[in-house]
N, C-alpha and C positions, 0 to 999 in steps of 0.2 A: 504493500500500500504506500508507501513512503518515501519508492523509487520511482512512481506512478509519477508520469508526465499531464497536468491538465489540458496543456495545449501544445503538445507536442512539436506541432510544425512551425507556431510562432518561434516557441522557445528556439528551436535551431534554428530559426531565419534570423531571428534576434544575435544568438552567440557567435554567427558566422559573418553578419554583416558587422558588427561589433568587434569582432577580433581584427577584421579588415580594415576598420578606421582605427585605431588601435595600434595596427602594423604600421600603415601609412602615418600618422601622430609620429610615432617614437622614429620613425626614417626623416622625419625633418626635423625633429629635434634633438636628434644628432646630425645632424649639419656640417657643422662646425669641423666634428670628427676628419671631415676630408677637404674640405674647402680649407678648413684653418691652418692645412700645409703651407697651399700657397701665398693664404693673406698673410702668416705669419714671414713669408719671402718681402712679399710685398711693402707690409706696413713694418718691417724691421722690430720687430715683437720679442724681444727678448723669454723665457718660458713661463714665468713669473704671471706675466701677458697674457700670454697664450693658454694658460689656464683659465685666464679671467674670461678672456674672448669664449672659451668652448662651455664655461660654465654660467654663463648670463641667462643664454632659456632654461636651464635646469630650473635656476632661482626659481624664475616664473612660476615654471609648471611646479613647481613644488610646493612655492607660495598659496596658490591660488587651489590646490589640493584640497586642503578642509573646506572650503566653503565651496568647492563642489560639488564633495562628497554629500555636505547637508542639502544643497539646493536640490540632488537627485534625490534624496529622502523626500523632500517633501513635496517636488512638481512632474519627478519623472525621470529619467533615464534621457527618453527619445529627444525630450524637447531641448535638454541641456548642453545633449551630444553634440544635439544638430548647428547650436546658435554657437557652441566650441569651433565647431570648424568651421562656420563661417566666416567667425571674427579673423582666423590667422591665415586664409588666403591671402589677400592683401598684403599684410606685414613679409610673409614670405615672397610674394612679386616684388616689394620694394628691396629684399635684401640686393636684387642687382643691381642696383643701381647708389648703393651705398658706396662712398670712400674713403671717408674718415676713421678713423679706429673706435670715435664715438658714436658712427652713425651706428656700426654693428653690435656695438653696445647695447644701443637704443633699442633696437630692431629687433635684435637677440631677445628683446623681453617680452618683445610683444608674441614673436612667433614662437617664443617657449610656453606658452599658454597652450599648446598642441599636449605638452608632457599632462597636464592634470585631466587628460583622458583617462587615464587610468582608474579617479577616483569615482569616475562616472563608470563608468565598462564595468567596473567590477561590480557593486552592487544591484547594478541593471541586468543586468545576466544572471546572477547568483540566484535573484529573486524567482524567475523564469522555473528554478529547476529545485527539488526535494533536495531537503538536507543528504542527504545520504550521497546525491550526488553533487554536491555543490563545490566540493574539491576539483570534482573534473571541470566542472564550466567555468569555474574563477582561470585554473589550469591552463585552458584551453585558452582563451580571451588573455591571457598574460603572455601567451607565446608571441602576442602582438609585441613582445620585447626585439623579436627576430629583425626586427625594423630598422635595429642597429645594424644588423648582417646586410639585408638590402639597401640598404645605404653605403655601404661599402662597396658594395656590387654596382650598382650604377653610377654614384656619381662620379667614381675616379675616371669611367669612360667620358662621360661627360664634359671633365675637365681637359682631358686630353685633349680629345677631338674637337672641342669647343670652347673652351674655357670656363672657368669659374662661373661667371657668371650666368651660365647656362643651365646653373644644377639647380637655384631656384626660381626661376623662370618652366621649367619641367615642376618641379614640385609641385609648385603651385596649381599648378592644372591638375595633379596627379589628385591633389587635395581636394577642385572643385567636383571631379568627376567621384572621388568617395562621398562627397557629401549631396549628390543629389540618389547615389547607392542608397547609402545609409537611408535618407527621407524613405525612399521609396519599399525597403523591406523592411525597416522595425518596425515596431508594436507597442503600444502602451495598454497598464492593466492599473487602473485605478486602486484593485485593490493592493499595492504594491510600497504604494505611498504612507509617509507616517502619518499619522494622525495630527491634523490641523492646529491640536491643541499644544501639540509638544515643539517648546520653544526652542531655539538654537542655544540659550544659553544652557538650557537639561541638558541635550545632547554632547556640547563641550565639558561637562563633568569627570566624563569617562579620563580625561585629561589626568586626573585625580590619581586614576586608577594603576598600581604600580606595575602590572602585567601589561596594562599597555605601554609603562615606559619602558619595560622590557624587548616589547615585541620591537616597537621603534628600534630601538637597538641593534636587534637580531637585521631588521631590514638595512638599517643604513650598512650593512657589511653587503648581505645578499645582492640587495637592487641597486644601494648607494655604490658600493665597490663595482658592479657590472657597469653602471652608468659610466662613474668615473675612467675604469679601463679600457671602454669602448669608446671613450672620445681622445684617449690618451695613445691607445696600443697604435697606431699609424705611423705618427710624427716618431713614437718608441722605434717600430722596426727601421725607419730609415733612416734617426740619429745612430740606431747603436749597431746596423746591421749594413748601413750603404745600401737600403732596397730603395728602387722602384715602386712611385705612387700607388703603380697599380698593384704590385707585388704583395707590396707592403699592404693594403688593404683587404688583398684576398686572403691573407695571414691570418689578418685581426680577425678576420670574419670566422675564422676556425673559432673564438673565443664566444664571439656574438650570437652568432647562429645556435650553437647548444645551449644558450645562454637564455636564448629565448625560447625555442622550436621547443625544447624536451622539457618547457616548464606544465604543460601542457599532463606529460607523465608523472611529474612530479607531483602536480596534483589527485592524478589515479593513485601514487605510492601513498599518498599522508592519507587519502579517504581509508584503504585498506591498512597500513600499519600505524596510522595517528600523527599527528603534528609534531608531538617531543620528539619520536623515534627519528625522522627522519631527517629532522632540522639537529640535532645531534651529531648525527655521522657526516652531516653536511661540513657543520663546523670543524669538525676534524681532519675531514678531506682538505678545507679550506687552511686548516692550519699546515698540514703538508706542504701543500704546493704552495705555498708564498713563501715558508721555510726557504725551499730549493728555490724559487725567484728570485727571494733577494739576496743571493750573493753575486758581488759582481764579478765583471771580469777581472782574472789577478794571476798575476805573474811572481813565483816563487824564486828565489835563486838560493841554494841551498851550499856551503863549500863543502867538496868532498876532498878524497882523496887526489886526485886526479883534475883539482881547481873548480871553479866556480860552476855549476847545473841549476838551469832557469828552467821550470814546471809552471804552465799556464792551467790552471784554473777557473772553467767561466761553460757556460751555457750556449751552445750553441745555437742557432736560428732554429735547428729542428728537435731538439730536448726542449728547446723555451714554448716553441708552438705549442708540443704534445704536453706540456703543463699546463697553459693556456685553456687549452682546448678541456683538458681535465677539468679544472675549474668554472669554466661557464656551465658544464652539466653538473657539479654541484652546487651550484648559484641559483641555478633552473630549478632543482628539487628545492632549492631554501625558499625562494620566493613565493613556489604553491605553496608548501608548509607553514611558510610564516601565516599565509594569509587564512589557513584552515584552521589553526590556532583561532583567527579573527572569526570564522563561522561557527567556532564551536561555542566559544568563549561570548559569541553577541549575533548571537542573528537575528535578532530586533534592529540591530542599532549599526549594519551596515555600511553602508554610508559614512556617518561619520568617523568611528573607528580604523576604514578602509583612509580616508582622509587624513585621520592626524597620523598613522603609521606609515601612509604613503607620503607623507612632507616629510617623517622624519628621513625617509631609504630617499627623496630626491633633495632633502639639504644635504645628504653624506655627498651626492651625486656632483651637486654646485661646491661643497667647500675641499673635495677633496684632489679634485685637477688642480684647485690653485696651490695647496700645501705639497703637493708633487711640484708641481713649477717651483715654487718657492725653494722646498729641498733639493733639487739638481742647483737651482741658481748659486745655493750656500754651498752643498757638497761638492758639487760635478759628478755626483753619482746619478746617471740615470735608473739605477734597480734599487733607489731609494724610496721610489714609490710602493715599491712591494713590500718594504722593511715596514713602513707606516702602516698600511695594510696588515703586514701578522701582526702587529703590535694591538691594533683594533679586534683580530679575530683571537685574541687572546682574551680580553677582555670579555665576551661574550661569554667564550669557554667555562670561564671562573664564573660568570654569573650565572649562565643554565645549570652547572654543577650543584651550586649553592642553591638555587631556586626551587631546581626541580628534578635533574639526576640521583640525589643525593635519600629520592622517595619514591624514586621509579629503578624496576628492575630492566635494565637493557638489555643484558643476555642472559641465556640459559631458559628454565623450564617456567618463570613466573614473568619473562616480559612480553610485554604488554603489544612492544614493536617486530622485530625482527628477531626471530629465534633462528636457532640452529638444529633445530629438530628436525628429526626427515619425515 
C-alpha cells in the first residue's frame, strides 16, 4: 500500500521533466568551470580571483535556497520552477557580452539563481511518490548534478570552435527551450502544499534543530566539496598536468559524471540499507581518497652509498583521475543519503529542511574554491585543496561517531545497514 503510486504517470512526467531542468540548472551554473580558463587568461586573474569569479553563482543559488524551499511548500513546485528559469535566461545571454571582471561578478549572481533549483526539484518530486520510495525520486532528480559533467562536454567544444562567448549564448536557448518543457509536462497537486496557516517563521525553527546542523554538515562535504571540485578540477589538470582544455575537461568529467548520474543509486542504497549506513562508509571512502590526493608532487634525494639518489613521489594524471573518479561515486551515494536522513527525519516539512541543508552543501560550494585559491596563492601547492578537504571530512567523521555510530551497530549480525551475512 505504501509503495502504491496515486498518479503514476504525472508523478514520472513530473521526476523526469524535473530532473531535466535540474540537469540543464546545474550545467550553467557551473559555467565558470570552463569559461573561467580563458577569462582567467584574459582578465589576468591571479587564483585567489578565480575562485571568487567560479564561486559568485554558487553564492546565489545557495543564498536564495531557503526561501525556495518555503515558497514551494507553500504555492507549489510547478509555479516556482517555472518563474526560476525564466528569471536566468537573460542574465545568462548577457554573460556574453560582459568585460569587466565586475561585470561577471554581477552577472555571476544573477545567473547562479539557476543553483536553488534544487530546493524546489526536490520536495516537488518527493511529494509525487510514497515514503518508501522517496529515496529513489529525490535520487533520481539529484543526478540532475550530472550537469557538471555536460558542461564539461560541451562547452570546451564550444570555446574552441567559437569562442567563449558562444557557450552562453547556447545556454541560454538551451534554458529557454527547458523551460517551455518543463511548462508543458508538470503537474500540480494542491494537496501537496503546506497548510496556509503555517508561517515561514515555524518553518525556520527546524534551524534550532541540532540534527539539522549536523546534516548541513554532512552536505557541505558531499555536495559543497563536489561543487567546489567540479569548478576547480579543469584549471587543476592543466596547471598541474600541461592538458588540453578539452582534455582536461573530459578528465574532470570522470569526477562529475558519477558524481551526479549514480546519485540517482545512491538513493535506491539509503531506501534499502538506511541513511546512517551508507553516509558512513561514504565518509570513509571520502576520507581515503583525499588522504592519497593531497600529497603533492615531491622529489626525494636520499645519500647512499654510491652518492646522492632522487625518488619522485606524486600522483600521476591516471592514479589522480581513478581517485577522482572514486570519489564522485561516493559523493553521489552521500548526497541521496544525506537527503533521506531529511525524509525520514521531516516529511512534513520538506521544503524547508531541503532548503537550509541545501544552502549549507552550496555555501561549502561558494567559500571553498576561494580558500583553494587562496591556499595555492600562500603555499604554491596546488593538492592543497584536497589537504583542506580531508581536514573537513575529518570533522564529520568525529561527529557521526559521537552522534550516532557510537549506538548503531554497522557490522556483523545486529546492523541495521550493511551486513556480511550470506
Amino acid at each position: 500500500m505504501g509503495n502504491e503510486l496515486k498518479n503514476p504517470k504525472k508523478a514520472w512526467s513530473v521526476l523526469i521533466v524535473s530532473t531535466l531542468a535540474f540537469t540543464v540548472c546545474f550545467m550553467v551554473w557551473m559555467m565558470f568551470a570552463v569559461i573561467g580558463v580563458p577569462l582567467r587568461k584574459t582578465l589576468g586573474l591571479n587564483a585567489t580571483e578565480f575562485g571568487l569569479l567560479t564561486a559568485m553563482p554558487v553564492l546565489s543559488g545557495s543564498l536564495i535556497r531557503v526561501p525556495l524551499g518555503i515558497w514551494t511548500d507553500k504555492y507549489g513546485g510547478r509555479i516556482v520552477m517555472t518563474i526560476l528559469l525564466a528569471v536566468t535566461v537573460p542574465a545568462i545571454w548577457l554573460m556574453a557580452y560582459a568585460t569587466a571582471y565586475w561585470h561577471f561578478l554581477v552577472i555571476g549572481l544573477v545567473l547562479g539563481l539557476a543553483g536553488g533549483s534544487f530546493s524546489v526539484g526536490t520536495p516537488y518530486v518527493a511529494r509525487w511518490f510514497p515514503k518508501k520510495r522517496q529515496g529513489m525520486a529525490m535520487g533520481v532528480f539529484g543526478a540532475g548534478n550530472s550537469g557538471a559533467a555536460v558542461n564539461k562536454f560541451i562547452a570546451p567544444v564550444l570555446v574552441v570552435a567559437f569562442g567563449w562567448t558562444m557557450v552562453p549564448k547556447v545556454y541560454a536557448a538551451i534554458m529557454l527551450g527547458t523551460l517551455v518543457l518543463f511548462w508543458l509536462f508538470s503537474y500540480s497537486d494542491p494537496d501537496h502544499l503546506v497548510p496556509s496557516h503555517v508561517k515561514f517563521t515555524d518553518q525556520l525553527k527546524a534551524l534550532k534543530d541540532p540534527k539539522v546542523i549536523k546534516y548541513c554538515q554532512y552536505y557541505s562535504i558531499v555536495f559543497g566539496g563536489y561543487v567546489a571540485l567540479s569548478l576547480w578540477m579543469v584549471q587543476y589538470y592543466v596547471g598541474e598536468y600541461g592538458l588540453d582544455i578539452r582534455i582536461a575537461a573530459l578528465l574532470a568529467a570522470c569526477f562529475s559524471l558519477p558524481g551526479g548520474v549514480l546519485r540517482a543509486f545512491g538513493g535506491v542504497l539509503s531506501d534499502k540499507y538506511g541513511a546512517h549506513s551508507v553516509t558512513w562508509w561514504v565518509m570513509w571512502v571520502s576520507w581515503i581518497c583525499l588522504f592519497l590526493l593531497s600529497y603533492p608532487q615531491t622529489d626525494f634525494t636520499i645519500l647512499t652509498t654510491n652518492g646522492p639518489t632522487t625518488f619522485h613521489i606524486g600522483l600521476n594524471v591516471y592514479a589522480f583521475t581513478a581517485l577522482m573518479f572514486t570519489l564522485g561515486i561516493a559523493w553521489a551515494f552521500g548526497k541521496a543519503s544525506v537527503f533521506k536522513y531529511i525524509s525520514d527525519d521531516y516529511g512534513g516539512n520538506i521544503g524547508t529542511i531541503s532548503g537550509i541543508v541545501g544552502l549549507a552543501g552550496g555555501l561549502g560550494g561558494f567559500v571553498l574554491p576561494i580558500m583553494f585559491g587562496a591556499l595555492m596563492d600562500l603555499t604554491g601547492i596546488r593538492s592543497s585543496a584536497f589537504m583542506l578537504m580531508y581536514g573537513v571530512v575529518w570533522v564529520s567523521l568525529i561527529w557521526m561517531y559521537w552522534t550516532e555510530v557510537r549506538r548503531t551497530a554497522i557490522m556483523g549480525e545486529n546492523a541495521k545497514g550493511f551486513s556480511f551475512k550470506g
